[in-house]
Z-matrix of the N, CA and C atoms (Angstrom, degrees):
N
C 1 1.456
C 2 1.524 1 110.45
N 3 1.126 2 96.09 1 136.74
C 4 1.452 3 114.50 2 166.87
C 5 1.510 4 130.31 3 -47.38
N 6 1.648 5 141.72 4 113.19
C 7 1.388 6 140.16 5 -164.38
C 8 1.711 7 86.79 6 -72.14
N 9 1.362 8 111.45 7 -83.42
C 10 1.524 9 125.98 8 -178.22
C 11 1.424 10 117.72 9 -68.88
N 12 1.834 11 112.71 10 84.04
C 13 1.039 12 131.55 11 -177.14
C 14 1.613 13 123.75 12 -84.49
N 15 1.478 14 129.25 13 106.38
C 16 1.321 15 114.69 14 -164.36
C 17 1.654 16 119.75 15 -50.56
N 18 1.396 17 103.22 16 -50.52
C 19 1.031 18 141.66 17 -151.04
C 20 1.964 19 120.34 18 -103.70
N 21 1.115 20 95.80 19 5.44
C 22 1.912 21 99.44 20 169.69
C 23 1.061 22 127.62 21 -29.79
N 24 1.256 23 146.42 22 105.57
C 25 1.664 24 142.10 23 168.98
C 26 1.564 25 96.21 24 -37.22
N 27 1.654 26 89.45 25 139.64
C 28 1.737 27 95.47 26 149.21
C 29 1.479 28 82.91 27 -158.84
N 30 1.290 29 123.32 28 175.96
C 31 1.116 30 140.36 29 179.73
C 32 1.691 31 104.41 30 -65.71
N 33 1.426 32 112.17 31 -64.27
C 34 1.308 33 134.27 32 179.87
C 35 1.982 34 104.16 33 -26.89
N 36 1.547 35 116.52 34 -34.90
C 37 1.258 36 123.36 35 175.81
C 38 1.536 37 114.09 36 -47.34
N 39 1.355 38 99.80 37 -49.63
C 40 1.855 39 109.60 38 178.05
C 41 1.462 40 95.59 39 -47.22
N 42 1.238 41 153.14 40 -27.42
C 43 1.720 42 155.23 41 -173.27
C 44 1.712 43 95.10 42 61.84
N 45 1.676 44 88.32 43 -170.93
C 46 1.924 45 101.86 44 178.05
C 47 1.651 46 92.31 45 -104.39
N 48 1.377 47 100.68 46 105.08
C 49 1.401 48 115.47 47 162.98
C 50 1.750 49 117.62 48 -38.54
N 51 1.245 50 104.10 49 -48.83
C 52 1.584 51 120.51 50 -164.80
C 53 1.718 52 105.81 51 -49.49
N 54 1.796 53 99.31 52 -56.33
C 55 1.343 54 107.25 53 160.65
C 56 1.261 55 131.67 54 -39.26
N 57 1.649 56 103.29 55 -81.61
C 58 1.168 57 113.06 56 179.15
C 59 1.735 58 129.50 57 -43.39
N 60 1.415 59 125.05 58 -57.87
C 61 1.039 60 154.99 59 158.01
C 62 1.585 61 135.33 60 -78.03
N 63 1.904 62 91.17 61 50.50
C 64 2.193 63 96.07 62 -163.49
C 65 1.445 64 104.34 63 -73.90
N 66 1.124 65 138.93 64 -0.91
C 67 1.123 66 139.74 65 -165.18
C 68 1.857 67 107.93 66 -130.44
N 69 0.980 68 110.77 67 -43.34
C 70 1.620 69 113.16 68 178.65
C 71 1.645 70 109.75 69 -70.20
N 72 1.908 71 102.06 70 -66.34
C 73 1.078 72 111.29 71 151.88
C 74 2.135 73 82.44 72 103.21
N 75 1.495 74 122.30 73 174.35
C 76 0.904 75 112.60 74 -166.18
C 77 2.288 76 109.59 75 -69.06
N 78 0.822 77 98.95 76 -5.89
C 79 1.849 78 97.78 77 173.53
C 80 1.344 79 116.34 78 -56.65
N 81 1.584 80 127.06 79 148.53
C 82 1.593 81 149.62 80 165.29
C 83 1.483 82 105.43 81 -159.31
N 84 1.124 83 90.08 82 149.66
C 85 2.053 84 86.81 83 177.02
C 86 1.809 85 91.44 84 -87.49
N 87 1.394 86 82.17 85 -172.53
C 88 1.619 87 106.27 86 -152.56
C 89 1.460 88 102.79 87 -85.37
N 90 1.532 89 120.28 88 -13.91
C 91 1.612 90 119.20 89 -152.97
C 92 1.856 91 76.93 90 -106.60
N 93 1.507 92 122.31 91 1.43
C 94 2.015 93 99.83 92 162.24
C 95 0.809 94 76.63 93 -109.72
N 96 1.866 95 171.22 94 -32.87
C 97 1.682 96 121.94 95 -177.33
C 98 1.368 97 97.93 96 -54.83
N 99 1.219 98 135.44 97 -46.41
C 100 1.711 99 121.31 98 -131.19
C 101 1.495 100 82.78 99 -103.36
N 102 1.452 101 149.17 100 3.75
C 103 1.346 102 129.16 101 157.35
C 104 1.612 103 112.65 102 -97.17
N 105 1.111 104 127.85 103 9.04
C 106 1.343 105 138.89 104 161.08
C 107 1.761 106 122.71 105 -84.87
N 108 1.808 107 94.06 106 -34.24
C 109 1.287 108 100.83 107 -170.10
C 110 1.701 109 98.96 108 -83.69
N 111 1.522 110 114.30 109 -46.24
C 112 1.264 111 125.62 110 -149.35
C 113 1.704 112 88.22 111 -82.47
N 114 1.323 113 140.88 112 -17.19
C 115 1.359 114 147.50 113 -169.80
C 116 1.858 115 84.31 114 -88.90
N 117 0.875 116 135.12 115 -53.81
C 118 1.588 117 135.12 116 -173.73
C 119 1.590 118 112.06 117 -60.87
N 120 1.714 119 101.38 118 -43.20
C 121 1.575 120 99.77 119 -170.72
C 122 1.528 121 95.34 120 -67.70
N 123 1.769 122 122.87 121 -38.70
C 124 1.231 123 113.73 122 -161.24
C 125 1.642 124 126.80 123 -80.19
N 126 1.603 125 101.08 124 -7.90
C 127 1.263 126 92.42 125 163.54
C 128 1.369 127 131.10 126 -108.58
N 129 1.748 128 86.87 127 -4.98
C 130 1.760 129 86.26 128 -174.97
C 131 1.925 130 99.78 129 -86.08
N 132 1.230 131 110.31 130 -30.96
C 133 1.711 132 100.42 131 160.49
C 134 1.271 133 134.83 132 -45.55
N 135 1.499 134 103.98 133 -31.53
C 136 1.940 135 111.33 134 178.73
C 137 1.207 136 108.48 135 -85.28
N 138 1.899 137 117.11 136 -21.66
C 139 1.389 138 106.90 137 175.92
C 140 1.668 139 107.77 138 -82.11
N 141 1.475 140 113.74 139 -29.06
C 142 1.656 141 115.82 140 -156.02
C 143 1.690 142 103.62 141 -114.43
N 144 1.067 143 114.12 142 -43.18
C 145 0.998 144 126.32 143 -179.40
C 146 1.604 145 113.94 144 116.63
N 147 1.765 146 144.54 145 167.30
C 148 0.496 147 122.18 146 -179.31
C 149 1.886 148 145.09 147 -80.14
N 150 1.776 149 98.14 148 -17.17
C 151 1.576 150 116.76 149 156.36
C 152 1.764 151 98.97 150 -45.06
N 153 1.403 152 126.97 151 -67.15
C 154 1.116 153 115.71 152 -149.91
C 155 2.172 154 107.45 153 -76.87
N 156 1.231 155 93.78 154 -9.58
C 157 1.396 156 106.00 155 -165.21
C 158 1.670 157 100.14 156 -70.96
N 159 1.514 158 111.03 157 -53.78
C 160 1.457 159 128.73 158 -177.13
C 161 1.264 160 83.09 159 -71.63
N 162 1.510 161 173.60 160 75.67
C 163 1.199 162 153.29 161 132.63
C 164 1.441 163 98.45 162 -139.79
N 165 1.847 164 135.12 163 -24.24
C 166 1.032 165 137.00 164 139.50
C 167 1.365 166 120.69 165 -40.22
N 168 1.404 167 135.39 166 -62.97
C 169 1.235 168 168.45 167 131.51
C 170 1.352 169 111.18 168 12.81
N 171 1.465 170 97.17 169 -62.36
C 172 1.881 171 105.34 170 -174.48
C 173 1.428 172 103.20 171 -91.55
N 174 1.531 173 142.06 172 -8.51
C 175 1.487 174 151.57 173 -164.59
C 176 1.846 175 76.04 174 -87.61
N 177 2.010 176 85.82 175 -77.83
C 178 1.908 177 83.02 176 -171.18
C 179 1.584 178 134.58 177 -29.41
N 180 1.290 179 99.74 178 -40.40
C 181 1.907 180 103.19 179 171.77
C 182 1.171 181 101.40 180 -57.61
N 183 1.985 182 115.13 181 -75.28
C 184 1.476 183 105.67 182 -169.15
C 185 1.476 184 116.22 183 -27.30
N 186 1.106 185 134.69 184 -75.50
C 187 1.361 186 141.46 185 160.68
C 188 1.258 187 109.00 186 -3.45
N 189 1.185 188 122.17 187 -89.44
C 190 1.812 189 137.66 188 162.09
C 191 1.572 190 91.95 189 -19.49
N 192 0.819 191 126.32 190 -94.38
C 193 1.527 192 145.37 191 -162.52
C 194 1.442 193 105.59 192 -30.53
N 195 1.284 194 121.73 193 -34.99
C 196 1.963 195 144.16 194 -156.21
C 197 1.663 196 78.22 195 -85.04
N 198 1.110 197 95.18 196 -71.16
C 199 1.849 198 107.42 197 -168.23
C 200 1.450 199 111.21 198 -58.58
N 201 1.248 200 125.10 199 -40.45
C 202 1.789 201 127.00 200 -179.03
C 203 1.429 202 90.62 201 -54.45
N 204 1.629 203 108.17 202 -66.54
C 205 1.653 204 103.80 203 -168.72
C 206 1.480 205 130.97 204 -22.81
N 207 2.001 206 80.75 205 -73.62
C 208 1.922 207 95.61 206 176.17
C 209 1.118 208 122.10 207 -53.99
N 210 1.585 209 125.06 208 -29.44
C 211 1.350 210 118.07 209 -167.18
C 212 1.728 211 115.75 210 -114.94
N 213 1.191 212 131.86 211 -3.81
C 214 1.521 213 137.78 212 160.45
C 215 1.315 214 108.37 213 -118.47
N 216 1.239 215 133.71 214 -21.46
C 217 1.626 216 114.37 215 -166.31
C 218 1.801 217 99.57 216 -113.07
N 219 1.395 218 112.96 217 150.30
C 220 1.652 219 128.06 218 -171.82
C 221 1.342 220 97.16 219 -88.72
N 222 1.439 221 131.53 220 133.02
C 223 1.028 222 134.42 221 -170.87
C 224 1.973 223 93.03 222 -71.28
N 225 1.091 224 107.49 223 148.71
C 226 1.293 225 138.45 224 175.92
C 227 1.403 226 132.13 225 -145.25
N 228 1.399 227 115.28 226 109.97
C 229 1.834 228 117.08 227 165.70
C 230 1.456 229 118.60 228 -59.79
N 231 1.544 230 126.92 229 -24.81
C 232 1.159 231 142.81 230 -158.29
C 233 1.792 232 109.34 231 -96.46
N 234 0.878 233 117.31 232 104.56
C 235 1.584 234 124.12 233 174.87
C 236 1.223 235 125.04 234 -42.75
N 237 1.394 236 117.53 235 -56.27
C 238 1.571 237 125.33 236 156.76
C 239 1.717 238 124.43 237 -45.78
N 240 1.390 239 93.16 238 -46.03
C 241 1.523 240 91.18 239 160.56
C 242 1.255 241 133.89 240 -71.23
N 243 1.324 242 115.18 241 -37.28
C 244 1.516 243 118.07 242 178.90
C 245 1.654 244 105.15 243 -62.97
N 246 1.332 245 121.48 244 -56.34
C 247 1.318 246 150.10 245 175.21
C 248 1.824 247 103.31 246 -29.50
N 249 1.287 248 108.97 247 -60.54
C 250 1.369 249 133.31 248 158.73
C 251 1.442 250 120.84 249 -34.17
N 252 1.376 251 111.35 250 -85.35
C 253 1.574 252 115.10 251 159.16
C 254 1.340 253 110.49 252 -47.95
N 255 1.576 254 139.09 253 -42.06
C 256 1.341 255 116.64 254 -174.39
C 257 1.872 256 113.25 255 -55.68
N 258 1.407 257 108.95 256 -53.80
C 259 0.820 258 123.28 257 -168.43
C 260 1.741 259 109.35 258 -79.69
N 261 0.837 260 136.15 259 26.25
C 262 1.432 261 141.24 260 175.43
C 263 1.692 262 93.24 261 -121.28
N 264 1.496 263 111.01 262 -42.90
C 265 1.504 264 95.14 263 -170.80
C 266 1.926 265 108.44 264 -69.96
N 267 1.272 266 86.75 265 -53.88
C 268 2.133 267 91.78 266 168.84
C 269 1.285 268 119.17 267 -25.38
N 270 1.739 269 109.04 268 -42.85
C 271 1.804 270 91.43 269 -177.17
C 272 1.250 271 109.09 270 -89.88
N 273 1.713 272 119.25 271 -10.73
C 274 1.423 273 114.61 272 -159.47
C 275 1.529 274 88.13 273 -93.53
N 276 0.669 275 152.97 274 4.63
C 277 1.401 276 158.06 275 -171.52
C 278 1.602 277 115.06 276 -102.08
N 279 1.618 278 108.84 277 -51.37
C 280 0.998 279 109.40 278 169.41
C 281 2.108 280 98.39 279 119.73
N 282 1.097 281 110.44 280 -13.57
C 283 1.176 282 134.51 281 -170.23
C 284 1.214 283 107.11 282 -70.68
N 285 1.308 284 152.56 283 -68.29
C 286 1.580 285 154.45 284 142.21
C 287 1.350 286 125.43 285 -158.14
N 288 1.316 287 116.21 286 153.79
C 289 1.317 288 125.37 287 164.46
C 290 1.429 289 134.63 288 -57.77
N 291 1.176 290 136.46 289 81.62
C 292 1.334 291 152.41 290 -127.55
C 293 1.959 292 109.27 291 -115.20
N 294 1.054 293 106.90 292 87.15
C 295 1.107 294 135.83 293 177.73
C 296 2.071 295 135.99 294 -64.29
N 297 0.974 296 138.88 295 57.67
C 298 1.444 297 128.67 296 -143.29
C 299 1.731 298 106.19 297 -69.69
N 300 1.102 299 119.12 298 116.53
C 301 1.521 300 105.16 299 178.78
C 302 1.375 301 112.46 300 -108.68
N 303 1.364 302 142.21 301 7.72
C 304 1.092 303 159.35 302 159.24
C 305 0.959 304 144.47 303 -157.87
N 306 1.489 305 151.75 304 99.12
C 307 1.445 306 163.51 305 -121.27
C 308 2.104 307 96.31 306 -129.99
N 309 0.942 308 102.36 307 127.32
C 310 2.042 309 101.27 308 168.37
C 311 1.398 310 88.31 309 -143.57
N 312 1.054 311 161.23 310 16.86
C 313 1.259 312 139.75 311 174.40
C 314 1.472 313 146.82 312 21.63
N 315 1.786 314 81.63 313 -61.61
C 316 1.712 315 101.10 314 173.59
C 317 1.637 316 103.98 315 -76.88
N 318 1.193 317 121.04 316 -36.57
C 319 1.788 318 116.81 317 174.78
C 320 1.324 319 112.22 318 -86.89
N 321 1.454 320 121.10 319 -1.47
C 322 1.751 321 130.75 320 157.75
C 323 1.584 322 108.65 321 85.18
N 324 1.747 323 96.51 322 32.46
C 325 2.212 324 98.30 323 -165.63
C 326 1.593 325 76.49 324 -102.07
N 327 1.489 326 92.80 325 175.48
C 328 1.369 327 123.11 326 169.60
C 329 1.588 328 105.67 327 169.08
N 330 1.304 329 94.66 328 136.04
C 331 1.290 330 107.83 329 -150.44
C 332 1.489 331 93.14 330 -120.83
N 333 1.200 332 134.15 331 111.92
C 334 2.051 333 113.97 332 -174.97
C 335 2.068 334 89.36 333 -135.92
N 336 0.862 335 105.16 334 176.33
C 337 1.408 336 142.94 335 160.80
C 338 1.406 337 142.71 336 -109.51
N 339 1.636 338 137.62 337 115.17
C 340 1.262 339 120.13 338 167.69
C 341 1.656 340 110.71 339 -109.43
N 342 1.216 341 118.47 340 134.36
C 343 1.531 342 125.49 341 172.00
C 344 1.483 343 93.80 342 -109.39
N 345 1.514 344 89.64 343 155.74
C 346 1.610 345 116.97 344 -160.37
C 347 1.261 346 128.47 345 12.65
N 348 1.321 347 87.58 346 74.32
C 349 1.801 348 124.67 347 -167.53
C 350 1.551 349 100.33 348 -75.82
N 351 1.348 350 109.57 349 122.47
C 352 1.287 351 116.59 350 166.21
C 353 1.557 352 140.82 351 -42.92
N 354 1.722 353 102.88 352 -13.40
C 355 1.338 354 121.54 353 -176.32
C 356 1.478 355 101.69 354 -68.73
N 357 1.592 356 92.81 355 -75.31
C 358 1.514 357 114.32 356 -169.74
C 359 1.622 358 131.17 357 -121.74
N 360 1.293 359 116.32 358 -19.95
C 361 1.572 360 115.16 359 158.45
C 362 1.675 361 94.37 360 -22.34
N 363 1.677 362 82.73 361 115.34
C 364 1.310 363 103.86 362 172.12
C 365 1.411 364 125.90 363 92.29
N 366 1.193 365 118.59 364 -9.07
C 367 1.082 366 113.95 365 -167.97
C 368 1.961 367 111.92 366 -74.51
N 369 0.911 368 122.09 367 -177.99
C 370 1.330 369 110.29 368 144.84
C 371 1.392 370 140.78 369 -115.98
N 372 1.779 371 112.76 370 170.96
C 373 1.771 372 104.61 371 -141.75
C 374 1.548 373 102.94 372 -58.08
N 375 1.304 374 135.24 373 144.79
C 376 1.151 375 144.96 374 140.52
C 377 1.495 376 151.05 375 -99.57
N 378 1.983 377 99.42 376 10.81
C 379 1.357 378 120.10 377 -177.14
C 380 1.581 379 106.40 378 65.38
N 381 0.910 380 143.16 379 -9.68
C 382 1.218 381 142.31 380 178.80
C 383 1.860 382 115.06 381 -122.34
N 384 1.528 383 117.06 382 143.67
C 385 1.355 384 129.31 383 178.04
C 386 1.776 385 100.03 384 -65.53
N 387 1.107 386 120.42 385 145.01
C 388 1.384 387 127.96 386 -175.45
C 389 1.443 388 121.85 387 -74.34
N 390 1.705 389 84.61 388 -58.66
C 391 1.869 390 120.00 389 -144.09
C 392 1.350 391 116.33 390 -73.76
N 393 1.400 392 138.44 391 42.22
C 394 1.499 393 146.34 392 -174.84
C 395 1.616 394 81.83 393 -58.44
N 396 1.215 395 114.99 394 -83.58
C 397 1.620 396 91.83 395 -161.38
C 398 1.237 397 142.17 396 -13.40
N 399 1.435 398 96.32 397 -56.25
C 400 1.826 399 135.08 398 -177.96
C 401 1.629 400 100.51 399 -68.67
N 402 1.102 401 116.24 400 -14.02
C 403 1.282 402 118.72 401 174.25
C 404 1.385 403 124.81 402 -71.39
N 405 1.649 404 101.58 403 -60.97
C 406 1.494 405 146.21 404 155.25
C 407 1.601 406 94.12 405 -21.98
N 408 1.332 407 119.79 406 -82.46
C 409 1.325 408 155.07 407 -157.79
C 410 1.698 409 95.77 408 -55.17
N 411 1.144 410 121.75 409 -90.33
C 412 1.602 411 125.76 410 164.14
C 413 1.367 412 104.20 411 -13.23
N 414 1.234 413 109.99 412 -73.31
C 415 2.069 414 109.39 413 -177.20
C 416 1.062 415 111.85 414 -23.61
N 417 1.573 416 122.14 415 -69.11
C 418 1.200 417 131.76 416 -130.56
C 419 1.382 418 91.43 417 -106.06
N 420 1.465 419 140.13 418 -30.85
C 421 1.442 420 128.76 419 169.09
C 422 1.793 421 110.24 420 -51.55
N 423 1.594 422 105.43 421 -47.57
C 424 1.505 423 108.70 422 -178.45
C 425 1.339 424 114.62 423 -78.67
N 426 1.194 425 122.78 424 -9.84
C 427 1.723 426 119.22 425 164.85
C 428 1.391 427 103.42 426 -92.35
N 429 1.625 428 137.73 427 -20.89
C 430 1.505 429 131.00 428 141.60
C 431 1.068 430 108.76 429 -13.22
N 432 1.564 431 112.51 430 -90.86
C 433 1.454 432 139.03 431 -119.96
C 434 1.606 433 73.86 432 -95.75
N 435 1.171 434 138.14 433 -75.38
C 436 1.739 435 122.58 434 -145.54
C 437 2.007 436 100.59 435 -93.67
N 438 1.091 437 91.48 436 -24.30
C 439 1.873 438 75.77 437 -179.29
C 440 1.535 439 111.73 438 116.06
N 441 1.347 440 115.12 439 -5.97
C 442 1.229 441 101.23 440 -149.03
C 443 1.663 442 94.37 441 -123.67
N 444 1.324 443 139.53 442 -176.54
C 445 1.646 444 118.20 443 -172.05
C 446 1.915 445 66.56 444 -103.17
N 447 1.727 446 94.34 445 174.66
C 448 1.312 447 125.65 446 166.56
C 449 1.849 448 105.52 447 -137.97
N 450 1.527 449 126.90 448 153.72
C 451 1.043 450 155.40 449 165.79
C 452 1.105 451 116.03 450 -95.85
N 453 1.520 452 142.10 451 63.22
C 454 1.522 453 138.38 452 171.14
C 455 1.723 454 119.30 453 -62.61
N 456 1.117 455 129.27 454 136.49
C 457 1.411 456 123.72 455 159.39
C 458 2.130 457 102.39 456 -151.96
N 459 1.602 458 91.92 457 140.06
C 460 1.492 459 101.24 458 -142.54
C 461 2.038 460 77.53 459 -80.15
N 462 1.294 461 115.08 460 140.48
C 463 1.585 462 121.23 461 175.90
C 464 1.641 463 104.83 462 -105.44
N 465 1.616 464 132.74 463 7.98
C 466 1.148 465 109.12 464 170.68
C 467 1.635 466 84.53 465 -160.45
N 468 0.922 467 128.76 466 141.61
C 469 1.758 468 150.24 467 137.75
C 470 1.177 469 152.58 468 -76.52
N 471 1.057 470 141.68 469 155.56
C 472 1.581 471 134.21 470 -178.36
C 473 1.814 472 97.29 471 -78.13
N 474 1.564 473 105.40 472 -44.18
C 475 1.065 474 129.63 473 -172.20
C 476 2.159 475 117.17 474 -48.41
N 477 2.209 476 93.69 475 -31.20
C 478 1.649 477 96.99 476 -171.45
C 479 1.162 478 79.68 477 -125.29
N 480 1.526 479 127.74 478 56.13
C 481 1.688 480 124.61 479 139.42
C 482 1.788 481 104.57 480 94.54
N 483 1.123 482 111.32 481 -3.36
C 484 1.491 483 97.94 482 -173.11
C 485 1.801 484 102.97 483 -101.07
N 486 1.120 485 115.19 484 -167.77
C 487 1.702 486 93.52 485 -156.74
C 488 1.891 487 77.36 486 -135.18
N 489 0.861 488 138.82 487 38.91
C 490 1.786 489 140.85 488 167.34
C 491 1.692 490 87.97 489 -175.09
N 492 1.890 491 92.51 490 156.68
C 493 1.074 492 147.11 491 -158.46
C 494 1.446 493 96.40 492 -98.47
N 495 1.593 494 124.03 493 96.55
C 496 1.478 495 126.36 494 -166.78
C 497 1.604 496 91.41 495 -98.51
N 498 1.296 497 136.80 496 149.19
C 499 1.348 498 137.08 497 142.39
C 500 2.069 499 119.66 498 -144.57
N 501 1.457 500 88.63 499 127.25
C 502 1.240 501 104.42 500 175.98
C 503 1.424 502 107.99 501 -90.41
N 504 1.677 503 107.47 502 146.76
C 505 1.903 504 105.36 503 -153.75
C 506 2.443 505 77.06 504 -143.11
N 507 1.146 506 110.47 505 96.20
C 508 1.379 507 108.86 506 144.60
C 509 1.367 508 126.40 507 -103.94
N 510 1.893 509 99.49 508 136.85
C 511 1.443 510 103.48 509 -179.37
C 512 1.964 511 102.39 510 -52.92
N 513 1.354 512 89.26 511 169.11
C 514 1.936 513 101.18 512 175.46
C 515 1.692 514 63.57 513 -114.96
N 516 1.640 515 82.98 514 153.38
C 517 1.592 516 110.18 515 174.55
C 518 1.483 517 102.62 516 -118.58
C-alpha cells in the first residue's frame, strides 16, 4: 500500500451537496449509479479478472459499511434498534428495503433480505448472485454494531431469477 494516497475515503469526500448542487440538489436517477458502478466492474474485471473484481467489491462495501455506521447510524447495544435504524436509513436513502428473516445470535446466523436493491432490482437474469458490495456492506455494519467480524455471501438475487436480495451473514469465530 501506498504512504501518499490520492484518494483516501473520508466521509468529508461526499462534500456539502447544498453548495455544490443548489439547483439539482442531492437527486440522479438510478441508471448513473449503475453506469458508474457497472463501468468500474467492467474494467477493473478485464484488468484483474473477475475473482479479484468481487473481492474489490466486497473490501469497498466493508469500507462503505465502517463509514455508514459511524456517520448515519446511533450507536446501539440493542439489535432491534440497530436493525431499526439500519433499515429506516435503506429506504430513506433510497438504497433498499431491508427485511430481517432470521436472527440466531448465539450461533452468529442472520438471515435478512433487500428488495429493490440498488445493485440490481431489475436487472436481467445472469445466472450469477450480483451483490459483492452489499456483501462487503452487511459485514462490516454487523461487526459495527456487535464487535465481532461477520462472513456475508448473498444466497438469492434479482440477478438468478428471484425477485429480493437474500443474504446469509455468519459470525467468523
Amino acid at each position: 500500500m501506498t504512504q501518499n494516497r490520492k484518494y483516501k475515503f473520508s466521509w468529508e469526500l461526499l462534500g456539502d451537496i447544498r453548495a455544490g448542487r443548489p439547483h439539482l440538489g442531492n437527486q440522479t436517477r438510478l441508471e448513473v449509479y449503475r453506469l458508474m458502478q457497472f463501468a468500474f466492474r467492467d474494467v477493473l474485471e478485464e484488468r484483474f479478472g473477475h475473482q479479484e473484481t468481487d473481492r474489490i467489491f466486497y473490501e469497498a462495501g466493508a469500507l462503505a459499511g465502517r463509514e455508514f455506521y459511524a456517520n448515519v447510524l446511533q450507536p446501539s447495544g440493542d439489535l432491534n434498534d440497530f436493525i431499526r435504524q439500519v433499515q429506516e436509513a435503506l429506504k430513506e436513502l433510497g438504497i433498499g428495503i431491508l427485511r430481517v428473516e432470521k436472527t440466531d445470535m448465539e450461533k452468529g446466523e442472520i438471515i435478512l433480505s433487500i428488495a429493490e436493491d440498488l445493485d440490481c432490482s431489475g436487472l436481467p437474469d445472469l445466472d450469477f448472485e450480483f451483490c459483492t458490495f452489499d456483501e462487503g456492506f452487511i459485514a462490516s455494519l454487523l461487526e459495527c454494531f456487535s464487535g465481532k467480524k461477520f462472513k456475508v455471501r448473498e444466497i438469492d438475487c434479482w440477478c438468478t431469477g428471484d425477485r429480493t436480495c437474500r443474504f446469509r451473514a455468519n459470525r467468523i469465530e
